[in-house]
C-alpha positions as a Markdown table, in Angstrom:
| # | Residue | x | y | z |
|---|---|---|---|---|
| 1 | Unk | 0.0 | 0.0 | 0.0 |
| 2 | Unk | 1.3 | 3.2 | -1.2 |
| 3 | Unk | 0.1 | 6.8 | 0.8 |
| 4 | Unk | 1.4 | 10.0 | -0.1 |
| 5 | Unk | 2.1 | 12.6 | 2.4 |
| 6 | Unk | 1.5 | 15.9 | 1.3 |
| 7 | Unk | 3.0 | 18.7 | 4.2 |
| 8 | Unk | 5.3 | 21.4 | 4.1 |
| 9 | Unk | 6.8 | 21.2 | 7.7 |
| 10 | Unk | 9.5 | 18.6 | 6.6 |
| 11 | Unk | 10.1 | 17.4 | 10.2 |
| 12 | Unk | 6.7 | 16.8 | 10.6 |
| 13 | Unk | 5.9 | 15.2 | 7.4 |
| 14 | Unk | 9.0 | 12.5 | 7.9 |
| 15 | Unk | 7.3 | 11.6 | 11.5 |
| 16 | Unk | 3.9 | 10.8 | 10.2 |
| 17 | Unk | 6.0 | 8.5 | 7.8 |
| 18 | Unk | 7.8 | 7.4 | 10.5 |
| 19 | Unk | 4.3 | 6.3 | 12.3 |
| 20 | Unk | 2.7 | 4.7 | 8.8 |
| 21 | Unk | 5.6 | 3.4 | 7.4 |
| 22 | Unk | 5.5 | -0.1 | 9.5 |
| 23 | Unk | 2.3 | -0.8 | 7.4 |
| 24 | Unk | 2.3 | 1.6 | 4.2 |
| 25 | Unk | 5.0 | 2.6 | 1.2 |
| 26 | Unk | 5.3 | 6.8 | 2.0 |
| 27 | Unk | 6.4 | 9.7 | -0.7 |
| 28 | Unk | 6.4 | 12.6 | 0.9 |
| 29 | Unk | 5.7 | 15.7 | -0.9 |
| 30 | Unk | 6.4 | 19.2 | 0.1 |
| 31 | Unk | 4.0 | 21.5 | -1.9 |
| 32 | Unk | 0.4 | 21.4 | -3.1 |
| 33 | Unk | 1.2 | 21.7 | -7.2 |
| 34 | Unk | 3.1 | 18.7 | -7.1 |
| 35 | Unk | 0.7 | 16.8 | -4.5 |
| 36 | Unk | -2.4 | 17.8 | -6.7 |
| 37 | Unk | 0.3 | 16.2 | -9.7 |
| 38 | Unk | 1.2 | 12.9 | -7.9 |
| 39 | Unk | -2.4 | 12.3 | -6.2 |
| 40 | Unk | -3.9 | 12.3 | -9.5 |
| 41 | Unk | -2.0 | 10.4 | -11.5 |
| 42 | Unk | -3.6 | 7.7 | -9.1 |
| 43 | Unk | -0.9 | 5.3 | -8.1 |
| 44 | Unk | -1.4 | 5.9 | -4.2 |
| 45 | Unk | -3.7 | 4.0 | -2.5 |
| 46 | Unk | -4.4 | 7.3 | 0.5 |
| 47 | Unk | -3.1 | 10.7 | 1.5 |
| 48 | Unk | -2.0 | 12.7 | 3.9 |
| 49 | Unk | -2.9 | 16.4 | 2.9 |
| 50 | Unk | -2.0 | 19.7 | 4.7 |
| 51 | Unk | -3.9 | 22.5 | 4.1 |
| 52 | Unk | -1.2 | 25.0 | 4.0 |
| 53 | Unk | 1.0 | 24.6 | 1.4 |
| 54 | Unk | 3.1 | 26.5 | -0.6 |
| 55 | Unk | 2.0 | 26.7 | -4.0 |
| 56 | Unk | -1.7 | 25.5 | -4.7 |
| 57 | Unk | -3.4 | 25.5 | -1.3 |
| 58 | Unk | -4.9 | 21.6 | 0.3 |
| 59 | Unk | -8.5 | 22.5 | -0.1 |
| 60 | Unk | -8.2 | 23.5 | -4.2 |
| 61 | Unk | -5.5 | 20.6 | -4.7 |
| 62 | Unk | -8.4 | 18.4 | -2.9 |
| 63 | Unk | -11.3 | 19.9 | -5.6 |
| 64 | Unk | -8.9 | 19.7 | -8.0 |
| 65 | Unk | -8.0 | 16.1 | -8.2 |
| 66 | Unk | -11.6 | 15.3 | -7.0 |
| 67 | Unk | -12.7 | 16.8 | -10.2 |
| 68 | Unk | -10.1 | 14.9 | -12.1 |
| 69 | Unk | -12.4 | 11.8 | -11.1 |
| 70 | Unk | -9.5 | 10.6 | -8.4 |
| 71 | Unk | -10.9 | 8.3 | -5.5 |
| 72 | Unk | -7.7 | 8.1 | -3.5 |
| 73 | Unk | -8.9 | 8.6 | 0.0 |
| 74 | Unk | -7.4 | 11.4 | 1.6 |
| 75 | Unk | -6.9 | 12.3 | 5.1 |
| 76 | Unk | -7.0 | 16.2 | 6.3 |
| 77 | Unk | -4.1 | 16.9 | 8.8 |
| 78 | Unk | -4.0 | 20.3 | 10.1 |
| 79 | Unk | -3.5 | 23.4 | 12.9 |
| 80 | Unk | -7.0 | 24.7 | 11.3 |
| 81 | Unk | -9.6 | 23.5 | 13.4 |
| 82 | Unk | -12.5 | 25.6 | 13.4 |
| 83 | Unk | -16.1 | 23.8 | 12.7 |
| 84 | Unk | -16.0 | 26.0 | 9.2 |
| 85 | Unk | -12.9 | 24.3 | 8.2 |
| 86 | Unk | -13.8 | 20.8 | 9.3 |
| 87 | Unk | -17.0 | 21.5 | 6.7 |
| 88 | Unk | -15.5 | 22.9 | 4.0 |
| 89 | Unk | -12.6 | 20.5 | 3.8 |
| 90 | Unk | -14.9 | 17.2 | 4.1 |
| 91 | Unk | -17.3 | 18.6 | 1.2 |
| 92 | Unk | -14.1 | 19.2 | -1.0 |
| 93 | Unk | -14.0 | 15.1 | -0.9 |
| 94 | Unk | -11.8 | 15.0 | 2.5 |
| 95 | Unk | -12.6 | 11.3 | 3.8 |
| 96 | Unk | -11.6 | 12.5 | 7.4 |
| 97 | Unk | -10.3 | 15.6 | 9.1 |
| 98 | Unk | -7.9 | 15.6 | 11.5 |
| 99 | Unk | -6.3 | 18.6 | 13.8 |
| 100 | Unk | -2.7 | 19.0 | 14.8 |
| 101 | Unk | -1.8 | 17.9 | 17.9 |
| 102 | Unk | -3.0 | 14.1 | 16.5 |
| 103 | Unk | -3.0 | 10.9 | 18.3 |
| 104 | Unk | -0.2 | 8.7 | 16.5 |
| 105 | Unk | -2.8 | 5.6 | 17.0 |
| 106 | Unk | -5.7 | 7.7 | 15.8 |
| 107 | Unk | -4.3 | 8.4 | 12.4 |
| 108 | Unk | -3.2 | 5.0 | 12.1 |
| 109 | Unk | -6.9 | 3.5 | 13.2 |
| 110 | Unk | -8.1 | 6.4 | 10.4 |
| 111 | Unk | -5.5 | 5.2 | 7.7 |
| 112 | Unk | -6.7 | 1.6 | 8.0 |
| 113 | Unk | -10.2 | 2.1 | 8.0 |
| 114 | Unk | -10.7 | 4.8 | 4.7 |
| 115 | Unk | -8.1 | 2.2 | 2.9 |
| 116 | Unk | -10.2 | -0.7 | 3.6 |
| 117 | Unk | -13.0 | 1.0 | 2.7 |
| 118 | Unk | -12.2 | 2.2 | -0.3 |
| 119 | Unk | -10.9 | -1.6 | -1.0 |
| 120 | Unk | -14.4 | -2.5 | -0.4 |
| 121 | Unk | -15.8 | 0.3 | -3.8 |
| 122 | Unk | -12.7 | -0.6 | -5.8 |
| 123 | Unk | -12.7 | -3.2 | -9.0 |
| 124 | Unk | -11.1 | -6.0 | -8.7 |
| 125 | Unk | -9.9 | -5.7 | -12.5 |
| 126 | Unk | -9.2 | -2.7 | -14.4 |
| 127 | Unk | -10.4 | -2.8 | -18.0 |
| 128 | Unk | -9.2 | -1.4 | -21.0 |
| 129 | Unk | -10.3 | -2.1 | -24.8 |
| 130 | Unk | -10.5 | -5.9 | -24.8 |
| 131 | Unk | -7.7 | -6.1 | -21.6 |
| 132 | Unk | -8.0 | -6.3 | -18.1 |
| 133 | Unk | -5.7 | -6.5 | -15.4 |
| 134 | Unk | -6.8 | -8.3 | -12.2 |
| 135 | Unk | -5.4 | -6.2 | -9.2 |
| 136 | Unk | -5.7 | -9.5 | -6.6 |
| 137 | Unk | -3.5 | -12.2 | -8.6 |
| 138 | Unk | -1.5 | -9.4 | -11.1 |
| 139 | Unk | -3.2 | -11.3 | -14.0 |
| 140 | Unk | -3.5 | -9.1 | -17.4 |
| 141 | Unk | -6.0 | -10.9 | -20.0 |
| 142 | Unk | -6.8 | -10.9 | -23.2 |
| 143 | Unk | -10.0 | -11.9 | -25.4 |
| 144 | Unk | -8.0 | -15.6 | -25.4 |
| 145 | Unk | -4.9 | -15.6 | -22.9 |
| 146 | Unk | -3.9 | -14.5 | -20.1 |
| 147 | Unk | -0.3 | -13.9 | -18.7 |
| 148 | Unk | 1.1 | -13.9 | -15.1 |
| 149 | Unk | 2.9 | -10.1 | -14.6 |
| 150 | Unk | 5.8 | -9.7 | -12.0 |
| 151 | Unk | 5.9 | -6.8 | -9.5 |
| 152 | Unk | 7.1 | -4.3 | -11.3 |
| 153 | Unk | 5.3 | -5.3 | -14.5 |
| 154 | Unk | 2.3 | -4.9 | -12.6 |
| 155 | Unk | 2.8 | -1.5 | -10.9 |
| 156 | Unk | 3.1 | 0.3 | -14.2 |
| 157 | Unk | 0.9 | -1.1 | -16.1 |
| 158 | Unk | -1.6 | -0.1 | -13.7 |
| 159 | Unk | -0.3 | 3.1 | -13.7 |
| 160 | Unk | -1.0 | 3.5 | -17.3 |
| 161 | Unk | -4.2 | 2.3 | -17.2 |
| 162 | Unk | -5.6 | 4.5 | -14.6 |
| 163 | Unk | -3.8 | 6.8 | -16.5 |
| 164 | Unk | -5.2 | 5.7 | -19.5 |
| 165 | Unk | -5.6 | 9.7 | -20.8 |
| 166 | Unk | -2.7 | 10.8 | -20.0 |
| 167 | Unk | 0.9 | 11.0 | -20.8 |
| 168 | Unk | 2.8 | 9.1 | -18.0 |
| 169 | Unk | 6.6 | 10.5 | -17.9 |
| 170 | Unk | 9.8 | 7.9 | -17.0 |
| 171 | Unk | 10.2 | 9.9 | -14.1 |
| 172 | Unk | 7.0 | 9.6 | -12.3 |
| 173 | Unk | 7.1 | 5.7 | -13.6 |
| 174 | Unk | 10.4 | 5.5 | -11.9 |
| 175 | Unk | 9.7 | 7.6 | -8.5 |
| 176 | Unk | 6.2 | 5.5 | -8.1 |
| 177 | Unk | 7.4 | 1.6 | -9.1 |
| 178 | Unk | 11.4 | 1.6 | -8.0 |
| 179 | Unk | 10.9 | 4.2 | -5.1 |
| 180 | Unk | 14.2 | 5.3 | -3.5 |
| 181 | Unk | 16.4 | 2.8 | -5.3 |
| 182 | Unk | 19.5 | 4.6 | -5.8 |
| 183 | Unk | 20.5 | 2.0 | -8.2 |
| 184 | Unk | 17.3 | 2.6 | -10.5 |
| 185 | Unk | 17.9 | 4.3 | -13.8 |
| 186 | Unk | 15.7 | 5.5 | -16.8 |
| 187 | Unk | 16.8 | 2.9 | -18.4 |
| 188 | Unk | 14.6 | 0.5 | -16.0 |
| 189 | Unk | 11.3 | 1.7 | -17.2 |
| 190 | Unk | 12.0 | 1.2 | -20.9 |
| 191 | Unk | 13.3 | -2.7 | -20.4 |
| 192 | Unk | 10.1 | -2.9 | -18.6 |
| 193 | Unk | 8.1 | -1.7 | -21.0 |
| 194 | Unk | 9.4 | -4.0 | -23.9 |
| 195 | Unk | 8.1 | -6.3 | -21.7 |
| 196 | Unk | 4.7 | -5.7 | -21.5 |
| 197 | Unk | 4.6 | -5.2 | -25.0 |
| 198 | Unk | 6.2 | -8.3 | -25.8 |
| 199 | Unk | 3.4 | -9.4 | -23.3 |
| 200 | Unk | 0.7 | -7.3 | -25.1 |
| 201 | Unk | 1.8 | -9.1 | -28.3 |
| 202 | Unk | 1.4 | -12.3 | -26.9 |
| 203 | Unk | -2.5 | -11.8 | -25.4 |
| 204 | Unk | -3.3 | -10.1 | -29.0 |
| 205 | Unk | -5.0 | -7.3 | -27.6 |
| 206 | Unk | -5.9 | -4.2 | -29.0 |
| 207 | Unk | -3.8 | -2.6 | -26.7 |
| 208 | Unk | -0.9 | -1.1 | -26.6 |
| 209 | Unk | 1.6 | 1.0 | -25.3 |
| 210 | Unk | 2.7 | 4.4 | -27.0 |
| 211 | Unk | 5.9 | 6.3 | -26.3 |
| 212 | Unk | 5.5 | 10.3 | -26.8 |
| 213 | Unk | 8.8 | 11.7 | -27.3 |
| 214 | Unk | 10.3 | 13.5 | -24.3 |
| 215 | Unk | 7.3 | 13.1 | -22.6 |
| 216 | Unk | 6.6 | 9.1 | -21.3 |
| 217 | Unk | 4.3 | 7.1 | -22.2 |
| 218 | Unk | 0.4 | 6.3 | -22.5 |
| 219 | Unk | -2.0 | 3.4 | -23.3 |
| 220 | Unk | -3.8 | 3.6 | -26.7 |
| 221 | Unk | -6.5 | 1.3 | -28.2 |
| 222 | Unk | -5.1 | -0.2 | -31.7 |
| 223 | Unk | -2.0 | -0.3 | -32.9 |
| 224 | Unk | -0.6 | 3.3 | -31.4 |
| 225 | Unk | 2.9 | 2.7 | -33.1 |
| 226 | Unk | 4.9 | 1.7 | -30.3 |
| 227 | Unk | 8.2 | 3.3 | -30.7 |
| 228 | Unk | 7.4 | 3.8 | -34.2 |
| 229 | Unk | 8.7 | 7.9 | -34.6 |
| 230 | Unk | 8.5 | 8.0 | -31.4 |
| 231 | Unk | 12.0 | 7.2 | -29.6 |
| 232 | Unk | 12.4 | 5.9 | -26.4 |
């Protein structure tokens, strides 16, 4: 399980991970234009969202990615704790709102219970075209075959397809699936990816994965060309 952390206050934001990160995978984030960036590319499975931030405040990064159509549970932890803020943030799609000074086992009782409730709403396959990936046994399935995916496999090609409109750079592919791997190069996500288009291939889909030059890449219906023009 993946939760981002979204707070300014650096000391702060590394001991909330410190609490969560016994039972959840952290990214901490520092300002709301890149938190509104990473929570809606939708590779996190919660948050943890400030409401003062540099940049784009909590409450428009939260309407923000809500409009986007992202369902990542999000927790509200903050100094502002009148009633009118408590309202406001839970009708801009906060799941819970929490003051600072917090109760280390009352954030994690919240964590677990908006994450298993949102488990609850979630499919258990995400479908695209005439594939499907099965988010229980990392099964991706075509109209005839289906093909086992390893860890990584799986991680980004869920990525792209809740991404499926979008242009997913290297980078975020990279940050998201290999973490803080030192070790981990650009190079990773394009080996990957001829893998799951040698996979793709195999299940005779009309999927497949496009790379936009410079930019990353994005999951097309049909034949999108691969790396045709593209580059990698």
């Amino acid at each position: 399980m993946r939760v981002l952390i979204v707070e300014d206050n650096r000391r702060l934001a590394e001991s909330i991970r410190d609490i969560l990160k016994h039972r959840y995978d952290c990214d901490i984030c520092g300002d709301g234009d890149t938190g509104c960036c990473l929570l809606a590319e939708g590779s996190y499975d919660a948050a943890v969202l400030d409401l003062m931030l540099p940049g784009m405040d909590g409450i428009t990064l939260l309407k923000a990615v809500r409009r986007k159509g992202c369902s990542v549970p999000v927790v509200i932890l903050t100094a502002k704790s009148e009633i009118e803020d408590r309202v406001l943030g839970l009708e801009s799609g906060a799941d819970y709102y929490l003051t600072k000074p917090f109760d280390m086992q009352e954030l994690l009782a919240v964590m677990k219970t908006i994450i298993r409730r949102r488990g609850a709403i979630l499919p258990d396959c995400l479908e695209f075209g005439n594939l499907s990936l099965n988010q229980g046994d990392y099964t991706l399935r075509g109209p005839e075959k289906s093909i086992q995916l390893g860890k990584k496999e799986y991680d980004i090609m869920r990525i792209l397809m809740i991404n499926r409109d979008m242009v997913v750079s290297k980078e975020t592919l990279l940050s998201k699936v290999w973490g803080n791997d030192g070790e981990a190069v650009e190079n990773n996500v394009e080996i990957y990816i001829s893998f799951l288009r040698k996979k793709l291939e195999f299940l005779k889909v009309d999927v497949s994965i496009l790379t936009i030059r410079k930019l990353g890449y994005r999951m097309v219906e049909g034949n999108g060309g691969g790396e045709r023009g593209c580059g990698k």
